[in-house]
C-alpha positions in Angstrom: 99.1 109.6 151.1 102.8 108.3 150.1 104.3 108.1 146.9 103.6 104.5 146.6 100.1 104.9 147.6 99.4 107.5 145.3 101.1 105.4 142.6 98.8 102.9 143.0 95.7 104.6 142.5 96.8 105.8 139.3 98.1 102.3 137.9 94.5 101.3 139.6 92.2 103.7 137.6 94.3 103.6 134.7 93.9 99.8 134.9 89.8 99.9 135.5 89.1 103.2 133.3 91.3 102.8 129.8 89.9 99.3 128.8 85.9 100.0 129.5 87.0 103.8 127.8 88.2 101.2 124.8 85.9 98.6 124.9 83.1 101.7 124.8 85.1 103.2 121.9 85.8 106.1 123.4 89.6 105.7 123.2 92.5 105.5 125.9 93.0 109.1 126.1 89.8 109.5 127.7 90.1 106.8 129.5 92.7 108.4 131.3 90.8 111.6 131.4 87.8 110.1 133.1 90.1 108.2 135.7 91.6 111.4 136.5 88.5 112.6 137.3 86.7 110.1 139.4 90.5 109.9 141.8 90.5 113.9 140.9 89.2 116.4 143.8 86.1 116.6 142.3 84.6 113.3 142.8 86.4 110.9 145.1 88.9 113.4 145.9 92.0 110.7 146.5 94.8 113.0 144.8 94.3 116.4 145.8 96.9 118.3 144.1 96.8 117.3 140.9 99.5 120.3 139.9 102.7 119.0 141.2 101.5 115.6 139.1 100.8 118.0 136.1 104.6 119.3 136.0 105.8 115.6 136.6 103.9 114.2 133.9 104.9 117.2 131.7 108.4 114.9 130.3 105.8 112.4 128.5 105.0 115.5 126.1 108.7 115.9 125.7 108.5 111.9 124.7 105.9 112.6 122.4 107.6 115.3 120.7 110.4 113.4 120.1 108.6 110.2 118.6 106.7 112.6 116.1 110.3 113.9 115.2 111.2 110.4 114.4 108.4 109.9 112.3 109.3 112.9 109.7 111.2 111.0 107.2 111.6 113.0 104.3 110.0 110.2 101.9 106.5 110.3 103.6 106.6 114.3 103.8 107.3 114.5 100.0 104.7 111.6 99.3 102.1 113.4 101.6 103.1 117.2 101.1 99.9 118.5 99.6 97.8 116.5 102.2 100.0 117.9 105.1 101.2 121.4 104.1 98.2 122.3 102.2 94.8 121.2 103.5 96.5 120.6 107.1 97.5 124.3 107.1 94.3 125.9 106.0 92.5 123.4 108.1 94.1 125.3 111.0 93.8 129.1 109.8 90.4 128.6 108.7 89.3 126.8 111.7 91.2 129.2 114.2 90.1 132.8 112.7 86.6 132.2 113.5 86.9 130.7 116.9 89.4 133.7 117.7 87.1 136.4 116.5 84.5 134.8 118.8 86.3 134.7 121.9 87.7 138.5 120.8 83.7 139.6 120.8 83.4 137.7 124.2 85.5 140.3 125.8 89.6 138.5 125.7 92.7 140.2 124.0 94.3 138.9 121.4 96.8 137.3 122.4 94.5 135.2 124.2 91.7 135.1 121.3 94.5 133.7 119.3 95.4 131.1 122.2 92.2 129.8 122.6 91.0 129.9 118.4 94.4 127.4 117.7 94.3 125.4 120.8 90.8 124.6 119.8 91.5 124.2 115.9 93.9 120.9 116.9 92.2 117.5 117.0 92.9 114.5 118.4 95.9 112.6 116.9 95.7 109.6 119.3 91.8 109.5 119.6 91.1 110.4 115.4 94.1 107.6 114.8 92.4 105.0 116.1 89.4 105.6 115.5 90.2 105.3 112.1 92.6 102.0 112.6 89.9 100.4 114.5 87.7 100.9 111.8 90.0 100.0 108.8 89.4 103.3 107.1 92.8 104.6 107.7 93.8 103.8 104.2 91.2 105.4 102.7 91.0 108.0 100.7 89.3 110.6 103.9 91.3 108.4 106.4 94.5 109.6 104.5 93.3 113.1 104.6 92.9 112.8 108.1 96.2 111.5 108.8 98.0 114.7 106.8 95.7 117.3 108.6 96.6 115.5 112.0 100.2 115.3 111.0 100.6 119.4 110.4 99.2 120.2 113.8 101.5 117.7 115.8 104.2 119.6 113.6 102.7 123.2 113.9 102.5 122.6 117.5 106.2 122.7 118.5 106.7 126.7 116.8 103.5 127.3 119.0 104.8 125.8 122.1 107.9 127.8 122.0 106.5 131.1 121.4 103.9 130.8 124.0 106.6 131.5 127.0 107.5 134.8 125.1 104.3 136.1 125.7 103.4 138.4 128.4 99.9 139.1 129.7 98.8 142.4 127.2 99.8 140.0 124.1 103.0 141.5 123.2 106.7 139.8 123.3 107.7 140.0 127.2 109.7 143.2 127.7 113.0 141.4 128.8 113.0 139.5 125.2 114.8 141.6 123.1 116.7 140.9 119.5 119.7 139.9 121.6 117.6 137.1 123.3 116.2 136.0 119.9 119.6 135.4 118.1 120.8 134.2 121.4 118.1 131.4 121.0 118.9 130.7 117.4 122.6 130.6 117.9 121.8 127.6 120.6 119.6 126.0 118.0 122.5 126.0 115.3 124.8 125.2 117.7 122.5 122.1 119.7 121.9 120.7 115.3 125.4 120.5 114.9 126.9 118.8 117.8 124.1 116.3 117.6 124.6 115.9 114.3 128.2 115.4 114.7 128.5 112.8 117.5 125.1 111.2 118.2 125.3 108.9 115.9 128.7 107.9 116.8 128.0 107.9 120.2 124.9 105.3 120.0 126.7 103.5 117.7 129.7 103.2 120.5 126.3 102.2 123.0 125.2 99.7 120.5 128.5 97.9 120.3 128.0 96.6 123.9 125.0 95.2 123.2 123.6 95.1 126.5 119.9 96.5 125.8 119.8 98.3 129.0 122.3 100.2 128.2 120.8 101.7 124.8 117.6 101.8 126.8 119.3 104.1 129.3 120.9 105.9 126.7 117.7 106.6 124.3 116.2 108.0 127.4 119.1 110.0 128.4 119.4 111.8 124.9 116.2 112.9 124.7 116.4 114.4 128.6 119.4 116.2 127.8 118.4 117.9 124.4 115.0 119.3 126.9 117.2 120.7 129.4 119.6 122.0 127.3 116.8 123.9 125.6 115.1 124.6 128.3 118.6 126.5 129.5 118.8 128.5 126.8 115.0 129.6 127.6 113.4 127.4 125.0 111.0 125.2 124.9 111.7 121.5 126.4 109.7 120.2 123.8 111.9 121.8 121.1 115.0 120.1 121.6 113.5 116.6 122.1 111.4 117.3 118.8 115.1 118.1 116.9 116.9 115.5 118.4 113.9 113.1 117.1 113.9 114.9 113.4 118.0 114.3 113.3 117.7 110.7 114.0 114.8 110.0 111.8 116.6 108.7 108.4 119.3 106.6 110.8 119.7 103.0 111.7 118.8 103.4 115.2 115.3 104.8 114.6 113.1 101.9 115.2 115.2 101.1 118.2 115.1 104.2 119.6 111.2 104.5 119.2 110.7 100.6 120.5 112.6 101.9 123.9 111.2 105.2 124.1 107.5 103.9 123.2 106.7 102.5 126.8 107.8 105.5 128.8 105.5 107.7 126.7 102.7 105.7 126.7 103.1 105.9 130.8 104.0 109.9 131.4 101.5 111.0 128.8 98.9 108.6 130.4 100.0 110.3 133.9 99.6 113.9 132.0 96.0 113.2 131.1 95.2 111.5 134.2 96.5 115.2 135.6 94.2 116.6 132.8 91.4 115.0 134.5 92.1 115.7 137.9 92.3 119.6 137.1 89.2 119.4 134.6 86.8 121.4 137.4 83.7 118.9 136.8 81.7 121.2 139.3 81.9 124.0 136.3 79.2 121.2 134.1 76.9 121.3 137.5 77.3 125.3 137.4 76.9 126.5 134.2 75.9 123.5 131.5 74.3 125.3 128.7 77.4 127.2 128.3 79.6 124.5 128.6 78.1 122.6 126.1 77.5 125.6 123.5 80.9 125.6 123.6 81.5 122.2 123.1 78.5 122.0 120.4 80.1 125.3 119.0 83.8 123.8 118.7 82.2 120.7 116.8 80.2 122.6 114.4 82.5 125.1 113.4 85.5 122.5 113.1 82.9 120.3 111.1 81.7 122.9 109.1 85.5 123.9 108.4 86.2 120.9 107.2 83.9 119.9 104.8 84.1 123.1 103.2 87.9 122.4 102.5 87.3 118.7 101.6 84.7 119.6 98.8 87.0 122.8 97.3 89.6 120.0 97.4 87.1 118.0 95.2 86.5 115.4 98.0 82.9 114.0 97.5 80.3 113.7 100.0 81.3 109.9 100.9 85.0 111.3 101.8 84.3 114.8 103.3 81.3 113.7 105.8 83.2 111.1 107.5 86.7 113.5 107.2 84.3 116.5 109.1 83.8 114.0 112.1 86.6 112.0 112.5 88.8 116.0 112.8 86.0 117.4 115.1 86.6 117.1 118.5 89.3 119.5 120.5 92.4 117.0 121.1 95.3 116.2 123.6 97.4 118.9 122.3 94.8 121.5 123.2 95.0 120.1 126.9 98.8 120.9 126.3 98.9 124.1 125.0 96.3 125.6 127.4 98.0 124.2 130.5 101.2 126.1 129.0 99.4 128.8 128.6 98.3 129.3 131.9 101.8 128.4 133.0 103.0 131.3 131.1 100.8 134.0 132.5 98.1 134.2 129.0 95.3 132.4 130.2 93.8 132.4 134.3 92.9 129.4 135.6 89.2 129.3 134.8 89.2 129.8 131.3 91.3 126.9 131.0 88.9 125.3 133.0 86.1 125.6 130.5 88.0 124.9 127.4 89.7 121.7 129.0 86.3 120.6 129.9 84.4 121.7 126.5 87.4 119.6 124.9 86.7 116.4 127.1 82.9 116.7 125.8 83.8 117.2 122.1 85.9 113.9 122.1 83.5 111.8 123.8 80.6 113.0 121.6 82.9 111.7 118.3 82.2 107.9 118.7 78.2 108.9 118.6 78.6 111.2 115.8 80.6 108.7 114.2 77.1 105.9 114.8 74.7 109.1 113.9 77.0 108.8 110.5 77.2 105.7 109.7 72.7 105.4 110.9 72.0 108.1 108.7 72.6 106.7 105.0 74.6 103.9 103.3 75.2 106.6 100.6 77.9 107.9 103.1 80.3 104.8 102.4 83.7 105.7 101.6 84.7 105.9 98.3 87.6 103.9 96.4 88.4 107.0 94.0 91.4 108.9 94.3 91.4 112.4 95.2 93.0 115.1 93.2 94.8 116.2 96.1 96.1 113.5 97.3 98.6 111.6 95.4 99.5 109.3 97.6 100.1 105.3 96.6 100.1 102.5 99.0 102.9 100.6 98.2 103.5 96.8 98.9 103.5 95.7 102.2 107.0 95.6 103.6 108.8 91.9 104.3 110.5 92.3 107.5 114.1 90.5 107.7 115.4 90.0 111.5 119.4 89.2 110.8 121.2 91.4 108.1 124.4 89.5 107.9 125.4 86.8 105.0 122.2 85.4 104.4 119.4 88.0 105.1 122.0 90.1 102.6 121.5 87.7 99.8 117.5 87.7 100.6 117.6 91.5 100.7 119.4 92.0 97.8 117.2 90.1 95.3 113.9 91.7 96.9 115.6 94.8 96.1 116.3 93.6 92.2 112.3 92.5 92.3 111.5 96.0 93.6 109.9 94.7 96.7 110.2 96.8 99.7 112.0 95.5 102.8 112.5 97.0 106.5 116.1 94.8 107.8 117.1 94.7 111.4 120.3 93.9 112.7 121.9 93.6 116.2 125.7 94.1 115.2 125.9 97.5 115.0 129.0 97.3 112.6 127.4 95.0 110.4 124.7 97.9 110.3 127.5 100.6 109.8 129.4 98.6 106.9 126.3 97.6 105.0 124.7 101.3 105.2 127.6 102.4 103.6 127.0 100.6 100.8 123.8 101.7 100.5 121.2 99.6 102.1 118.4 100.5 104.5 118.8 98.2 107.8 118.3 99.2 111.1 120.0 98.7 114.5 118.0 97.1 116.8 117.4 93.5 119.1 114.7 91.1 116.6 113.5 89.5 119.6 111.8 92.6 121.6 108.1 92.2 120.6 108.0 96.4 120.9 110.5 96.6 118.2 109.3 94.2 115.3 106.1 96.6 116.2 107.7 99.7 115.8 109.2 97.8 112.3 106.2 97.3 111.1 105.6 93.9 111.4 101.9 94.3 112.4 101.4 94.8 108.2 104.2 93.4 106.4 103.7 90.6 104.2 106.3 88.5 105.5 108.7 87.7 108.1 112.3 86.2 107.4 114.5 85.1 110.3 118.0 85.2 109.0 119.3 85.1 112.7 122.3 82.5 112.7 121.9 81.8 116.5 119.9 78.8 117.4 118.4 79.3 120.2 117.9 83.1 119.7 116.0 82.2 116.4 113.6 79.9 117.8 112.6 82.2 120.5 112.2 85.2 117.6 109.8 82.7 115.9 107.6 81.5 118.7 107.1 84.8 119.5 106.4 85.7 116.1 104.1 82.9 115.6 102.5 83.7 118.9 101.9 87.3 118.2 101.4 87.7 114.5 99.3 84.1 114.0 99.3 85.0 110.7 102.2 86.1 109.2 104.5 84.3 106.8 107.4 83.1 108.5 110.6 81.9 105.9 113.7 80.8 108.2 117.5 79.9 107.7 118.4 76.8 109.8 121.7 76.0 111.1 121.4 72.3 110.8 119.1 69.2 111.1 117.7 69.7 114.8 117.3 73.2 114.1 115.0 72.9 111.1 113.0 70.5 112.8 112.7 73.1 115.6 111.8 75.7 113.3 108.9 73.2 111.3 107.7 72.4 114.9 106.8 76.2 115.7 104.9 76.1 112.0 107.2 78.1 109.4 106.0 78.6 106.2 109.5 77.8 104.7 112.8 77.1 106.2 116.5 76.0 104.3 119.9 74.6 105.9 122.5 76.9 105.6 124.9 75.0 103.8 122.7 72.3 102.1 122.3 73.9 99.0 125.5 75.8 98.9 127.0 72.0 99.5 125.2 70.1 96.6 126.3 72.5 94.6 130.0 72.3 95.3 129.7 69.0 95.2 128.4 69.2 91.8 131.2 71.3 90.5 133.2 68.6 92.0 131.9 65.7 90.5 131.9 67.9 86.6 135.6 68.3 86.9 135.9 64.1 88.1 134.2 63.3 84.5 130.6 63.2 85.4 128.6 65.1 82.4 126.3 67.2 83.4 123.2 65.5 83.5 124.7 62.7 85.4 125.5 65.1 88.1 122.0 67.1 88.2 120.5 63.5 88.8 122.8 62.9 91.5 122.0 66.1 93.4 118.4 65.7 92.6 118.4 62.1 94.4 120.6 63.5 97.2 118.1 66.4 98.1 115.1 63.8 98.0 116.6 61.6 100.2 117.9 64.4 102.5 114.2 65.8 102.5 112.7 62.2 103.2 114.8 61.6 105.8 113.9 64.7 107.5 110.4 63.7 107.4 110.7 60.4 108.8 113.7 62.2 111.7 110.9 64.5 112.4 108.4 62.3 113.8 110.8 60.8 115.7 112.6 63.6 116.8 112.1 63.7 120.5 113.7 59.7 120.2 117.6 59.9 119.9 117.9 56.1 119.3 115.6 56.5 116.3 117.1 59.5 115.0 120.0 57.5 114.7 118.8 54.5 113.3 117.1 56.6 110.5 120.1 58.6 109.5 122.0 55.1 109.1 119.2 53.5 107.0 118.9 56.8 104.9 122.9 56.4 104.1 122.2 52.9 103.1 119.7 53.4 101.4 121.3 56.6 99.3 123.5 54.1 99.1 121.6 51.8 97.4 120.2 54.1 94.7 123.5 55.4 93.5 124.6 51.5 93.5 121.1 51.0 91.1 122.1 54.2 89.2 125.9 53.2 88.4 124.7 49.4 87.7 122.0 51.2 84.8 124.4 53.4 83.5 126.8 50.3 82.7 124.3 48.4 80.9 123.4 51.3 78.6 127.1 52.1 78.3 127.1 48.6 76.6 
């Protein structure tokens, strides 16, 4: 079978296996699991060496790592410390100690009871996550829990990853690594933080200024390949350097670009790696030995349950909070598939014991969903509850407004939600514009408003409203009817360059849209009129009766909009008839002059 061919089965069971997996609520990562296994040697047996697919699908982890690098921006680690540090941390010694003393009584070293004990003690990030989104619980006060614990392992992870290749076989540091080696490591750490540090930035920045997409796109992918190999060189983890580059970039204006162009690559490689997963999951092991497969997998749940309900109720979580919390965090998860593929990479683990903890994983996520029913069946009393936990300080704060267009008028906007304390995620294409306002003090981001993956990634999914300060016509209506296409209902506010563009904009259904220099006009023109002799009242009556004809005219243009002739013909009657009413106006402020 060719490349292409073989490319084609995986697009094809990815395509037939992740929605059913979703519609059944099972979640896309074992959708790809299960795809991999029906194509797998096992079952249909149309990829037969699902290895050399395992080491190519390997750079979607390196992907991953870098994404949860973006995501550590110092304000939600300090918001979320004690959930993250605290119960994520002894959620993962207290769950790997008795797994590891288990598998040490079974017969295995150390080195590989502790392998086995933490690969196990990691959930599901992707499957727990939505899970929890799906079921609107995410928020809550367990939901938020969950998010913390799962937020230490991804983090806990990448120290994890980079020791394993140090380890030989009899669970000491390999021979050849001596103190040399270590500083040797360290020094290219220091040394890869500061020259990143130094000209990434600039360097995107240079990128950005083209503003040809591709480019960035080629570049975002090209940064994170080079900080893997060059860790990787230096005898590092791959995953390592793409996690750092990720963590340096994480407070900069290209962050939600970067993660819009990264996203899609991910979400394929890491697809591919578990579709690898499931290929090399040895289904025949089920057939062979079941009762022990599924003690295991029965064992992982209840200890990992057990685990963390204990924790939740010392935390002074009540029952409503800690059930749910035990079952969403008790299945094995993807990183587990990684770390005990690495492991066996690196000598620790032989092939068959990975074998039967990859497999005992699969079975602990797809029993979730029907614990999760079994939950929810077994009492109402199990509802989540609205109270605060002591532990967790964290506040949701107002939804975001999202402003596309950060120059002169998105500025102003941004500027007075500021003064009104309302939060506000701005995105702008110029990447000098970006540079100038930053330095002034302001949160905006680099990035294209009209890619639907990056208004995502801004959080537009949540925010409470959108504003489209973009000054280019054409450009703006397209970021609307997008918007209004794929966020129905969102709040959409809108500058308008002039007449046919606001009735563009009112055509595609905007909640609010202003000319830019209607206002800014009248109220020259007022200024103008004070200093000719008009008193003031005079002239607010005069730019009253201007903006209500200007606004009735617009109604009228607007039905008529697709009819030049009549667009005409009610632009000259509206001029006669402003005409008219300052005529009235003048003639009634002679008599009562009199």
């Amino acid at each position: 079978m060719n490349f292409l061919q073989q490319g084609a089965v995986y697009l094809g069971a990815a395509a037939l296996f992740v929605p059913l997996a979703r519609r059944g609520g099972l979640g896309s990562v074992l959708g790809y699991v299960l795809a991999g296994i029906v194509i797998g040697p096992w079952v249909l047996g149309l990829i037969t060496d699902p290895q050399s697919v395992l080491h190519t699908a390997e750079i979607g982890i390196v992907f991953l790592l870098f994404l949860i690098g973006l995501q550590l921006h110092p304000t939600r680690l300090r918001v979320m410390r004690t959930a993250i540090f605290g119960m994520g941390s002894l959620q993962v010694a207290a769950t790997m100690l008795p797994l590891a003393l288990l598998a040490r009584l079974l017969g295995y070293d150390w080195t590989q009871s502790l392998v086995m004990g933490f690969g196990l003690s990691l959930s599901s990030t992707a499957f727990a996550l939505q899970l929890l989104a799906e079921k609107k619980v995410l928020f809550s006060t367990y939901g938020r829990a969950a998010f913390g614990i799962l937020l230490f392992q991804d983090l806990v992870v990448i120290p994890a990853l980079v020791l394993l290749p140090m380890l030989s076989r009899n669970g000491t540091f390999a021979a050849q690594f001596t103190a040399w080696d270590l500083l040797r490591s360290l020094g290219v750490v220091v040394l890869f933080l500061a020259l990143l540090r130094l000209f990434l930035r600039p360097l995107l920045r240079i990128i950005a200024g083209t503003q040809l997409q591709e480019l960035f796109t080629i570049a975002s992918l090209l940064l994170v390949v080079t900080a893997a190999l060059i860790m990787d060189a230096a005898g590092l983890s791959m995953g390592l350097g793409a996690f750092l580059a990720g963590v340096l970039v994480a407070d900069s204006e290209y962050r939600h670009q970067l993660q819009a162009d990264i996203q899609p690559f991910k979400d394929l490689l890491l697809g591919l790696f578990f579709m690898a997963v499931g290929m090399s999951t040895n289904v025949g092991l089920l057939a062979a030995m079941p009762l022990a497969i599924l003690g295991i997998a029965a064992g992982l749940i209840g200890i990992k349950a057990a685990v963390l309900y204990g924790l939740a109720r010392g935390l002074r979580l009540d029952n409503a909070n800690a059930l749910p919390l035990a079952v969403y965090l008790s299945q094995g998860g993807e990183f587990g598939f990684i770390f005990f593929s690495f492991a066996t990479g690196s000598a620790i683990l032989p092939d068959a014991v990975r074998d039967v903890l990859v497999l005992a994983v699969t079975l602990s996520m797809i029993a979730t969903p029907f614990l999760l029913l079994a939950l929810q069946a077994a009492a109402t009393r199990f509802a989540p509850s609205n109270t605060p936990a002591a532990f967790d300080e964290v506040r949701i704060p107002e939804r975001a407004v999202v402003i596309a267009g950060f120059g002169r008028v998105g500025q102003i906007i941004g500027r007075i939600l500021r003064s009104q304390h309302i939060p506000f995620t701005a995105i702008e294409i110029d990447p000098g514009n970006v540079d100038f306002v930053r330095r002034y003090g302001n949160k905006v981001y680099y990035g294209d408003a009209a890619s639907l993956r990056l208004l995502r990634t801004a959080g537009l999914d949540g925010a409470a409203a959108f504003v489209c300060a973009v000054g280019e016509v054409e450009k703006s209506v397209a970021i609307i009817a997008m918007v209004r296409r794929e966020f129905p209902d969102i709040r959409i506010f809108a500058r308008a360059r002039n007449r046919l563009h606001e009735m563009h904009l009112r055509a595609l259904g905007v909640d609010g849209v202003i000319r830019d220099t209607l206002l800014s006009s009248v109220e020259l023109a007022g200024m103008l009129l004070g200093r000719l002799g008009r008193d003031p009242e005079q002239v607010e009556r005069i730019k009253r009766t201007f903006l209500d004809n200007d606004r009735r005219t617009l109604e009228k243009q607007y039905d008529d909009r697709e009819n030049d002739r009549m667009l005409i013909q009610t632009a000259r009657d509206a001029a006669e008839e402003l005409e008219r009413i300052f005529s009235a106006d003048e003639e009634t402020q002679r008599h009562e002059d009199r």
